[in-house]
RODO-2510 file (C-alpha; in nm, 4 decimals, decimal comma):
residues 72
     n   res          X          Y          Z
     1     x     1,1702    -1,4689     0,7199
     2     x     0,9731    -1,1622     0,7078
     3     x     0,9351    -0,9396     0,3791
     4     x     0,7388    -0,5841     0,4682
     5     x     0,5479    -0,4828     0,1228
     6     x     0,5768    -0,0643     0,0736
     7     x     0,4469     0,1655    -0,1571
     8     x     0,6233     0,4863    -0,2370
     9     x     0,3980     0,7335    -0,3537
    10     x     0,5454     0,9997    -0,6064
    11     x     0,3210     1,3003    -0,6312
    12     x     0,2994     1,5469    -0,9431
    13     x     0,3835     1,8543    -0,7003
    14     x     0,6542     1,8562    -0,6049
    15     x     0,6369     1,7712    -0,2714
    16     x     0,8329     1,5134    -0,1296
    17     x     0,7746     1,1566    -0,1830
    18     x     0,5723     0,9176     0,0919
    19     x     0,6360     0,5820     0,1937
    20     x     0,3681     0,3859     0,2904
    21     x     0,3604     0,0597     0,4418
    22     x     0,1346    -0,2002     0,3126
    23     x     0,2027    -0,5008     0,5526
    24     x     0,4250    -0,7808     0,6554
    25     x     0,4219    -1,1355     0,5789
    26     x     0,5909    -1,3635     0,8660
    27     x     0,7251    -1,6834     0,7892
    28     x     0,8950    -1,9529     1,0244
    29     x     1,1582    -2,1502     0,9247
    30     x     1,0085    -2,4778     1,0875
    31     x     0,6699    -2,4411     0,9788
    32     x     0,5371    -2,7087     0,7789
    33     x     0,5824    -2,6490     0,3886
    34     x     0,2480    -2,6296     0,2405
    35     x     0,1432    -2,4135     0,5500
    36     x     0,4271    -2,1303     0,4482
    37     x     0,4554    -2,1387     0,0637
    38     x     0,3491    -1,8231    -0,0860
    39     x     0,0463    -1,6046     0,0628
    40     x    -0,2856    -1,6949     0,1572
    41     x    -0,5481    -1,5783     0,0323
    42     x    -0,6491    -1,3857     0,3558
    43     x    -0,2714    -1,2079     0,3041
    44     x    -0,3410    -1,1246    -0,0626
    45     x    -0,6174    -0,9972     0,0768
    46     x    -0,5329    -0,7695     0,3167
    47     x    -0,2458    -0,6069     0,1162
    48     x    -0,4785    -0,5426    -0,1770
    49     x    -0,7069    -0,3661     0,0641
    50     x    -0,4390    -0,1348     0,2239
    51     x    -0,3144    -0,0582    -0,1538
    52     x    -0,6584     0,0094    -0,2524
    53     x    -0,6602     0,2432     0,0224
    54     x    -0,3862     0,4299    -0,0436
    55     x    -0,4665     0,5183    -0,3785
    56     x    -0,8053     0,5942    -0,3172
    57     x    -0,6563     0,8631    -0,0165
    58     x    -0,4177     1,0135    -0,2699
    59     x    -0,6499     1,0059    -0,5790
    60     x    -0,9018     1,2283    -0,3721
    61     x    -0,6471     1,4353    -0,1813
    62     x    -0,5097     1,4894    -0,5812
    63     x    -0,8840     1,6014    -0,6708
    64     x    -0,9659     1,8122    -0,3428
    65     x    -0,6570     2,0048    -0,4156
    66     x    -0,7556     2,0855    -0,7569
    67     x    -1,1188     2,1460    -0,7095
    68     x    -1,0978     2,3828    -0,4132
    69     x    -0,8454     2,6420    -0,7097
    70     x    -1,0697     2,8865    -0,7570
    71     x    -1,0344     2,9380    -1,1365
    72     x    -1,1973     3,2935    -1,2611
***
């Protein structure tokens, strides 16, 4: 089984929507049970960090883009 986790960022714009891939969690059929029942810790991990970083690239692209207005 494998399950990809996305995020689809909508932005205020009106530009197009992005979708941004988080990760992939890969699970045999014959692996033992307890080895392949939810995510690790390590996986939790890991997706929280990519998330984190995707929302921290579009929060500052967000404030750039207003900052740089020049507003007389």
């Amino acid at each position: 089984m494998r399950i990809t986790i996305q995020a689809l960022v909508d932005r205020e714009d009106g530009e197009p929507s992005t979708m941004v891939s988080l990760g992939v969690v890969d699970r045999t059929s014959g692996s033992v049970p307890s080895s392949g029942l939810g995510l690790f810790i390590r996986e939790t991990h890991d997706l929280l960090q990519q998330l984190q970083s995707v929302v921290l690239q579009e929060q500052v692209a967000e404030f750039l883009k207003s900052a740089t207005c020049c507003k007389e």
